[in-house]
Each structure stands twice: as C-alpha cells, then as structure tokens.
PyMOL CGO cylinders between C-alpha atoms (Angstrom):
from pymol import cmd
from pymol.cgo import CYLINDER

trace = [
    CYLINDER, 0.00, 0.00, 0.00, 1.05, 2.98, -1.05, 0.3, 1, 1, 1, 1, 1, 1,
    CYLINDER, 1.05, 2.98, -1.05, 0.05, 6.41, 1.48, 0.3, 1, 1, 1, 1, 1, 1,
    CYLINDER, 0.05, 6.41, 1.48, -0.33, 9.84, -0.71, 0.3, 1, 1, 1, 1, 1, 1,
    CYLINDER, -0.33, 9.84, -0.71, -1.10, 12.62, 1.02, 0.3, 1, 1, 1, 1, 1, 1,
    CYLINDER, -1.10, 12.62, 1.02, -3.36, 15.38, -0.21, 0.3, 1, 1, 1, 1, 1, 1,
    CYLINDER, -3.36, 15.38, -0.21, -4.23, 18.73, 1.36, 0.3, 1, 1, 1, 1, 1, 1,
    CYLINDER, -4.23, 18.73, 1.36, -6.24, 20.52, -1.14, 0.3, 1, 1, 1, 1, 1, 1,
    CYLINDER, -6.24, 20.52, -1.14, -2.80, 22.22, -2.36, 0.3, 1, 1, 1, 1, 1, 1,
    CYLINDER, -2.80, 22.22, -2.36, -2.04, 22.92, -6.17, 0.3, 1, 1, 1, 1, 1, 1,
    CYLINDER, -2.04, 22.92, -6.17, 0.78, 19.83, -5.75, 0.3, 1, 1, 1, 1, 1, 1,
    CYLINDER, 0.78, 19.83, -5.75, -2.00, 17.36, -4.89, 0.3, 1, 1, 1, 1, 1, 1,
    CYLINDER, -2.00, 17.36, -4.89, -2.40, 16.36, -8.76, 0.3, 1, 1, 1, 1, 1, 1,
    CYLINDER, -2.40, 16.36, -8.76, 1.54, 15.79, -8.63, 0.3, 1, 1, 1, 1, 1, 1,
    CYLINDER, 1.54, 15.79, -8.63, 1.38, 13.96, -5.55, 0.3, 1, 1, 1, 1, 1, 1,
    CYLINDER, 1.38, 13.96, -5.55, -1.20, 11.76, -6.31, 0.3, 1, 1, 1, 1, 1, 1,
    CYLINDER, -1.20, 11.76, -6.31, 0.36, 11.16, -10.12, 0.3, 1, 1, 1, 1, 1, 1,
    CYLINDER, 0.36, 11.16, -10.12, 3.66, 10.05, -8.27, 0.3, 1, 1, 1, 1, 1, 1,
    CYLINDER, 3.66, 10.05, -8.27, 2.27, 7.46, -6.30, 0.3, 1, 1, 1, 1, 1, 1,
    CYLINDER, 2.27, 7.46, -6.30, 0.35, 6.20, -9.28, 0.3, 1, 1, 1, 1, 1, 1,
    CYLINDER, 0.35, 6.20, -9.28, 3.39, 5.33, -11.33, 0.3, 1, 1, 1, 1, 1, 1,
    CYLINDER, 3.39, 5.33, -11.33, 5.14, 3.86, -8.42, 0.3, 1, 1, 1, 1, 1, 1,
    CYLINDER, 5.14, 3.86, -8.42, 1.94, 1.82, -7.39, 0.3, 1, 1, 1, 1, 1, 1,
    CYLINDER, 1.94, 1.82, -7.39, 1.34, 0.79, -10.66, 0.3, 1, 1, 1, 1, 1, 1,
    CYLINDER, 1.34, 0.79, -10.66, 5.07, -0.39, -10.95, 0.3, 1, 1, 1, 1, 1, 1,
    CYLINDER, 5.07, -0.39, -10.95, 5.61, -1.43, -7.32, 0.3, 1, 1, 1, 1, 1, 1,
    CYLINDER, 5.61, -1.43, -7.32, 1.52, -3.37, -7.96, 0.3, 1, 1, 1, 1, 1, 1,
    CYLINDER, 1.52, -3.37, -7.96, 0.62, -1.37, -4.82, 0.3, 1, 1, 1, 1, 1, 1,
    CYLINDER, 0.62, -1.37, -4.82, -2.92, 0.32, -4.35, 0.3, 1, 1, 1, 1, 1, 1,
    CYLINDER, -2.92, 0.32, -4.35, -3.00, 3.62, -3.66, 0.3, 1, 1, 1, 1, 1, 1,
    CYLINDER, -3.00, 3.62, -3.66, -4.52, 4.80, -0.15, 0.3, 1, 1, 1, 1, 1, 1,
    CYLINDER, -4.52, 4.80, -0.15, -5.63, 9.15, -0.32, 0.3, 1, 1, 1, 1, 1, 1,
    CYLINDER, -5.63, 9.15, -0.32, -5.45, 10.80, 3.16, 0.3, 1, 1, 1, 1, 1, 1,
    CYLINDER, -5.45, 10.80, 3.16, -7.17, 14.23, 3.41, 0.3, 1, 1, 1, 1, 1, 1,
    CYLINDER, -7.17, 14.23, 3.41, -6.16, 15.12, 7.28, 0.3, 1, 1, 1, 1, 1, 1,
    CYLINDER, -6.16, 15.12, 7.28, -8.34, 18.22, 8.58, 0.3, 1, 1, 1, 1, 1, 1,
    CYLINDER, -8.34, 18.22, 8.58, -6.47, 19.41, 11.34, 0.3, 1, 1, 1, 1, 1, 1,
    CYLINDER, -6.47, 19.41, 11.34, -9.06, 20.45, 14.49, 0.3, 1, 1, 1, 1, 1, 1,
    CYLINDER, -9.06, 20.45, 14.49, -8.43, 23.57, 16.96, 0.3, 1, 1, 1, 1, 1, 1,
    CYLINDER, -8.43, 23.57, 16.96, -7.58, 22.04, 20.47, 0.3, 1, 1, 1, 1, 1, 1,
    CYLINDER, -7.58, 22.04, 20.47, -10.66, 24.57, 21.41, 0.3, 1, 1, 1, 1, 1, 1,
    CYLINDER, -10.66, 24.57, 21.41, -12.61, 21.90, 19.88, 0.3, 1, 1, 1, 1, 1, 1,
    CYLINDER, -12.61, 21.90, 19.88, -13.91, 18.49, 19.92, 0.3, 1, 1, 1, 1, 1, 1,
    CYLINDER, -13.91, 18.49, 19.92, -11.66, 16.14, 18.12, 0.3, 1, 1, 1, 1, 1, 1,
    CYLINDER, -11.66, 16.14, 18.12, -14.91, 14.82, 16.81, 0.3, 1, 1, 1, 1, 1, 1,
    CYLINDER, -14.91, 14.82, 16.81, -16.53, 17.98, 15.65, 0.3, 1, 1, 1, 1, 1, 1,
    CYLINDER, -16.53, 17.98, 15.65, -18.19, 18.18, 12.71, 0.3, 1, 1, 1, 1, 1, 1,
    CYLINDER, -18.19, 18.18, 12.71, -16.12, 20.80, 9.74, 0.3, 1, 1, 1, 1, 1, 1,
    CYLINDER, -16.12, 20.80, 9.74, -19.12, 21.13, 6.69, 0.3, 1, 1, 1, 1, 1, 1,
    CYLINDER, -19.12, 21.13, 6.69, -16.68, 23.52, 5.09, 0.3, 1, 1, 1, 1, 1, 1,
    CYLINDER, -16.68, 23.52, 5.09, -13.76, 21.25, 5.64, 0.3, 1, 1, 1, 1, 1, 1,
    CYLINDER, -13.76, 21.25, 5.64, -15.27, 17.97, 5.00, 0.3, 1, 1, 1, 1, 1, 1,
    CYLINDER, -15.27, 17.97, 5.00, -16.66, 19.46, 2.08, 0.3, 1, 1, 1, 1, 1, 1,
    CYLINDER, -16.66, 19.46, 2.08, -13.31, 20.33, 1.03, 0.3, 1, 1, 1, 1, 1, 1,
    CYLINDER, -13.31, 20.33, 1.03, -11.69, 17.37, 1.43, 0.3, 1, 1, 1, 1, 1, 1,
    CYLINDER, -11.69, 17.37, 1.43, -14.16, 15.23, -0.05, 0.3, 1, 1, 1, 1, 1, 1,
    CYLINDER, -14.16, 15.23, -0.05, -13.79, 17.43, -3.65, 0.3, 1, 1, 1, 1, 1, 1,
    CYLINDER, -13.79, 17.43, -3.65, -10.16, 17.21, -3.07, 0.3, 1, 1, 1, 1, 1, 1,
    CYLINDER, -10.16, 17.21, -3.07, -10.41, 13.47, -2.88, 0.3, 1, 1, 1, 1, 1, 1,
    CYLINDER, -10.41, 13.47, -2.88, -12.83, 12.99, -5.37, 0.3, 1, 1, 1, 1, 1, 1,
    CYLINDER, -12.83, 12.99, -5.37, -10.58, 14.58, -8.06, 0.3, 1, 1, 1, 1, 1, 1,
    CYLINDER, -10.58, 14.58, -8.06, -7.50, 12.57, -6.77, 0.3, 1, 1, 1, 1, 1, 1,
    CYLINDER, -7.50, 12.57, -6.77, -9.33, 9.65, -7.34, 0.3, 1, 1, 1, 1, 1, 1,
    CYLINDER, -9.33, 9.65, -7.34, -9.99, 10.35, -11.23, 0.3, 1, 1, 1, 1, 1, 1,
    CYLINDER, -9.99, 10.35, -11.23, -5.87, 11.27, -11.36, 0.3, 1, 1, 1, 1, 1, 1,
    CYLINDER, -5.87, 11.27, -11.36, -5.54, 7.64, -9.86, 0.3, 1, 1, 1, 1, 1, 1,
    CYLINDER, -5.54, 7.64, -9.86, -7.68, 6.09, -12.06, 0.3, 1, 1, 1, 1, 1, 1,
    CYLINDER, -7.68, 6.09, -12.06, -5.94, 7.07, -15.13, 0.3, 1, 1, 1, 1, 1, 1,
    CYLINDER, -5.94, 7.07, -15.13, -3.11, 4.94, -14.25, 0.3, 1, 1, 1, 1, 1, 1,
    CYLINDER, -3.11, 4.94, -14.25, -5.46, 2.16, -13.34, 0.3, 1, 1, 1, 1, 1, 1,
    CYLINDER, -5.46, 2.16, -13.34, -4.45, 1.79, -10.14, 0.3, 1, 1, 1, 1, 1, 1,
    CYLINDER, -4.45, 1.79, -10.14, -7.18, 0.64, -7.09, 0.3, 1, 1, 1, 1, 1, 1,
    CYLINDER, -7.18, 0.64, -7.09, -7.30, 3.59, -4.55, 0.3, 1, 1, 1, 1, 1, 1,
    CYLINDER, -7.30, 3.59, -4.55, -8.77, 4.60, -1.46, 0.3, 1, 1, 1, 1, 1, 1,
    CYLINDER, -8.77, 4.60, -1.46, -9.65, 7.99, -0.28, 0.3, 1, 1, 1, 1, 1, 1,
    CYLINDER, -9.65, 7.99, -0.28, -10.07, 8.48, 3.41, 0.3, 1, 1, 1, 1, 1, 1,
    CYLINDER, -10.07, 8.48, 3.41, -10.29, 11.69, 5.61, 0.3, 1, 1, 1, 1, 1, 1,
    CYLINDER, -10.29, 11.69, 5.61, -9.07, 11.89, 9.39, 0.3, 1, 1, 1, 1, 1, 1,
    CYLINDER, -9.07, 11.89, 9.39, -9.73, 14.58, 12.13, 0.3, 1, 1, 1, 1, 1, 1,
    CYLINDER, -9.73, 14.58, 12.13, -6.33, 15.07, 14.07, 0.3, 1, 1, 1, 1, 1, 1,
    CYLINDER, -6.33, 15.07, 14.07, -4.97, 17.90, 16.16, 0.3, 1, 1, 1, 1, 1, 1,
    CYLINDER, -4.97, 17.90, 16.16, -1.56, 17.20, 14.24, 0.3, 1, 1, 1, 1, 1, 1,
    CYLINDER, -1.56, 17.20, 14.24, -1.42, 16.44, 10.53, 0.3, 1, 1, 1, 1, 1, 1,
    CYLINDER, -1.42, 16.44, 10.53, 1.92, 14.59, 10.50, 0.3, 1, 1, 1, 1, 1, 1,
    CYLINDER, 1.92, 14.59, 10.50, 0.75, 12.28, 13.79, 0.3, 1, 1, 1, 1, 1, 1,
    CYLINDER, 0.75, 12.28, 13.79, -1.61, 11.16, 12.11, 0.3, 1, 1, 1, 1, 1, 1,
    CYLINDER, -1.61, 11.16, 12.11, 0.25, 10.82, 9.06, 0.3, 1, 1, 1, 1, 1, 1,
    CYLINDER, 0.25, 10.82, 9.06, 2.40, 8.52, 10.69, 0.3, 1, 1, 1, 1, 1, 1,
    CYLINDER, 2.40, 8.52, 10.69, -0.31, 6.63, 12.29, 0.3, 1, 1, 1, 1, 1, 1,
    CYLINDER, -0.31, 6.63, 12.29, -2.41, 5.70, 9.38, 0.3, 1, 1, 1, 1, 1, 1,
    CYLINDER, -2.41, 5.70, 9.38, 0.74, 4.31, 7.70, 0.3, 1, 1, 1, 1, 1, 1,
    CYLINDER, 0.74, 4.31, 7.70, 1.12, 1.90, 9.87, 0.3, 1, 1, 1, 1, 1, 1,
    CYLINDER, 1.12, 1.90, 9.87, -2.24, 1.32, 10.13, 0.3, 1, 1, 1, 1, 1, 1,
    CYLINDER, -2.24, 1.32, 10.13, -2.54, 0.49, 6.57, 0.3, 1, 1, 1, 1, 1, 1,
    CYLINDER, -2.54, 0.49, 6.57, 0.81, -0.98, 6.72, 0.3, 1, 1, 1, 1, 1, 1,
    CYLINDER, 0.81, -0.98, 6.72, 2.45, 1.33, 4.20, 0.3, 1, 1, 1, 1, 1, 1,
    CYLINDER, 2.45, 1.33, 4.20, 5.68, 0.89, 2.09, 0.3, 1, 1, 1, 1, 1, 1,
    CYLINDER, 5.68, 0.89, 2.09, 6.10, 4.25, 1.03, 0.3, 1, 1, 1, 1, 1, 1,
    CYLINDER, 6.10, 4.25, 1.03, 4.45, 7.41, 2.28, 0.3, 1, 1, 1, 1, 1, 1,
    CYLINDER, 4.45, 7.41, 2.28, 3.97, 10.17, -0.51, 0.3, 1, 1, 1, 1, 1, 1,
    CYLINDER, 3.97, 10.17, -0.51, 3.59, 13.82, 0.15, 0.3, 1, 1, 1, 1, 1, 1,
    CYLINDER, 3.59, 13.82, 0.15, 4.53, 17.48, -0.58, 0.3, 1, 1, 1, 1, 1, 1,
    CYLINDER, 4.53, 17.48, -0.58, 7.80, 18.57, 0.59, 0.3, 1, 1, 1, 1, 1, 1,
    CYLINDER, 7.80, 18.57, 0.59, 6.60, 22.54, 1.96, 0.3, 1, 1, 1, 1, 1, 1,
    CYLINDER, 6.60, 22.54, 1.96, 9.23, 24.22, 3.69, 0.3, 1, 1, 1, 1, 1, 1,
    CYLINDER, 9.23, 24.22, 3.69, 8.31, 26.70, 6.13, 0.3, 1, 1, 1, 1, 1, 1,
    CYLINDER, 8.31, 26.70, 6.13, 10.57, 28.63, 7.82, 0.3, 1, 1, 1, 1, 1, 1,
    CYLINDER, 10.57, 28.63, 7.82, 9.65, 28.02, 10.95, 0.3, 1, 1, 1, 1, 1, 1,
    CYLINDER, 9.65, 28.02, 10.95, 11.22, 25.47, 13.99, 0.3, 1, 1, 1, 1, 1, 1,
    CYLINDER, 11.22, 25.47, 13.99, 7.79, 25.11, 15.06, 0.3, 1, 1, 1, 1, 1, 1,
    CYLINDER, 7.79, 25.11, 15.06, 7.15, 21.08, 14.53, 0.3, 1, 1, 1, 1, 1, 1,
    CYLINDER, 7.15, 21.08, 14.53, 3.44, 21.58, 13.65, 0.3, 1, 1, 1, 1, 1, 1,
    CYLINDER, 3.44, 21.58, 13.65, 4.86, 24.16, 10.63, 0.3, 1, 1, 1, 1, 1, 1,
    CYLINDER, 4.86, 24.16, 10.63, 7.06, 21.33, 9.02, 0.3, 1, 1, 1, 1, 1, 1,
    CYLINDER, 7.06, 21.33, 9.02, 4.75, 18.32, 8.38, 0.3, 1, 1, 1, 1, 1, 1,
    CYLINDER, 4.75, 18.32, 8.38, 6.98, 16.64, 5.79, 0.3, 1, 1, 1, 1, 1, 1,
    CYLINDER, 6.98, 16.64, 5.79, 10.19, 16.91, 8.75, 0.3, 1, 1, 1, 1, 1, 1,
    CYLINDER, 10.19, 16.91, 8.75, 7.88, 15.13, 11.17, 0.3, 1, 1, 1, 1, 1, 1,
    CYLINDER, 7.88, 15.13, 11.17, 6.77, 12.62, 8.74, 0.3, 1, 1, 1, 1, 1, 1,
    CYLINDER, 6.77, 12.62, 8.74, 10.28, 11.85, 7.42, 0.3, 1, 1, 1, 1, 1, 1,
    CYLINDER, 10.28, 11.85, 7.42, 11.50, 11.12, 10.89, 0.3, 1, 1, 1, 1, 1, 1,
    CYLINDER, 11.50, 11.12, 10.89, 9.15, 9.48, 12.40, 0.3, 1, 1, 1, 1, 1, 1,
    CYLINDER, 9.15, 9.48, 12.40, 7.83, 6.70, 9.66, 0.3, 1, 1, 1, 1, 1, 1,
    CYLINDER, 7.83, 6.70, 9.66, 8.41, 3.54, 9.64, 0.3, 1, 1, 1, 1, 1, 1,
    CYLINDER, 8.41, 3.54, 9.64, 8.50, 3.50, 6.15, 0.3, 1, 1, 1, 1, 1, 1,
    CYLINDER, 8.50, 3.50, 6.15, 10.14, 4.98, 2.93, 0.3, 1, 1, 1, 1, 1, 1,
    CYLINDER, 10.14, 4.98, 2.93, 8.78, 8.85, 2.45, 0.3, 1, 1, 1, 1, 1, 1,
    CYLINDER, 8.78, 8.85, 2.45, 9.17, 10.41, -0.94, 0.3, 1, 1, 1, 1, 1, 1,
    CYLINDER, 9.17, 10.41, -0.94, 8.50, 14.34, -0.52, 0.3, 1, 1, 1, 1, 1, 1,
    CYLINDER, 8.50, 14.34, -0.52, 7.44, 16.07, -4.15, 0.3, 1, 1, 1, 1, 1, 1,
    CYLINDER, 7.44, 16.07, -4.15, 8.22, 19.63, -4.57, 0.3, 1, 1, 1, 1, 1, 1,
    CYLINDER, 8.22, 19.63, -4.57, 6.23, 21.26, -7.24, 0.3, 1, 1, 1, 1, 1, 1,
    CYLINDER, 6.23, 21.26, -7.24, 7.76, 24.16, -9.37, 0.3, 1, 1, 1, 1, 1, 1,
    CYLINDER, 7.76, 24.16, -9.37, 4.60, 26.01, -9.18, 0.3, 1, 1, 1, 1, 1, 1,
    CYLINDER, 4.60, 26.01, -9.18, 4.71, 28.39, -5.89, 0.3, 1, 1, 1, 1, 1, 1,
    CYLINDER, 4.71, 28.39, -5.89, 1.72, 29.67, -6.42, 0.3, 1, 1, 1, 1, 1, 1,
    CYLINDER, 1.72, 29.67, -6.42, 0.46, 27.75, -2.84, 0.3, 1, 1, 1, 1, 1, 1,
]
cmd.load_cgo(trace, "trace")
C-alpha cells in the first residue's frame, strides 16, 4: 500500500500522479489521506461542513488522477490535532511501504509548521516528498 497525502494544495495532482506510477510499478494500491487538522478549542470529533466538504472534492478529483493509471485507490479523511501524527499513524495502520507527500518548507522550527520533517522522521516507512515548481500555494 502505497500512502499519498493530499491537502487541497495545487501539488495534490503531482502527488497523487507520483504514487500512481510507483503503485502501478511497485503493484501497490494507492490509499488518499485528506487530514483536517481540528483547533484544540474543539472536539476532536466535531463536525467541519466547510472542511469535510473540502476534502471530499479534493479526494474525489485525486481519485480520477488515480484512475488514469489504473491503479485501485482509497480515499479516506481523518480529524487530528496534528497532521503529520496522524500521518504517521495511518501508515502503519494500513501498513504502508512508502508514504507520498509534498515537501513545503516553512521557515519556521515550530514542529506543527514542518509536516513533511515530522513525517520523514518518524515513519516507519520509505517517504518520498514532491516539490512542485509552481509556488503559487
């Protein structure tokens, strides 16, 4: 299984179209996480519309990037505090070989401001971080 993470960012479609080709060449499906991140002034639990909404678009058209390389996926959104923890947990929940995402640096030493760091040091798995040329985001 192969772990792409989207985030409704203009390098989703590259992200997603990476971990295509490898699936389709490593015979891997493809699992989509959307992770909407909740204000600790909130239920973990709480209900986004907007966000959900969001996500579930954003996933919908990842899906139809997938399928052009006729690859099985999977799109899935999680409520966390912490995008990267969970991240990291539904990896190994899915058992992951290779974790997928955009490589956003921020400069910042805040942890929650550097997703890709947290994710790179703390998988259990192989991370490949794509940078898109477009800085538009």
């Amino acid at each position: 299984m192969i772990l792409a993470v989207i985030t409704g960012s203009t390098s989703d479609e590259y992200v997603a179209a990476t971990a295509s080709r490898l699936a389709k060449q490593m015979k891997f499906p493809v699992n989509l996480l959307y992770v909407i991140e909740v204000d600790r002034n909130y239920p973990i639990d709480m209900e986004i519309p907007q966000d959900t909404e969001k996500g579930e678009k954003t996933l919908s058209q990842m899906e139809k990037v997938v399928s052009k390389f006729k690859v099985r996926s999977k799109g899935e959104i999680l409520q966390a505090r912490f995008s990267g923890s969970a991240i990291i947990s539904q990896s190994e929940n899915i058992e992951a070989k290779l974790i997928v995402l955009e490589y956003k640096e921020q400069n910042s030493n805040n942890l929650y401001d550097n997703i890709y760091r947290y994710v790179a040091g703390n998988a259990k798995c192989d991370v490949i971080m794509c940078a898109n040329s477009d800085k538009s985001d």
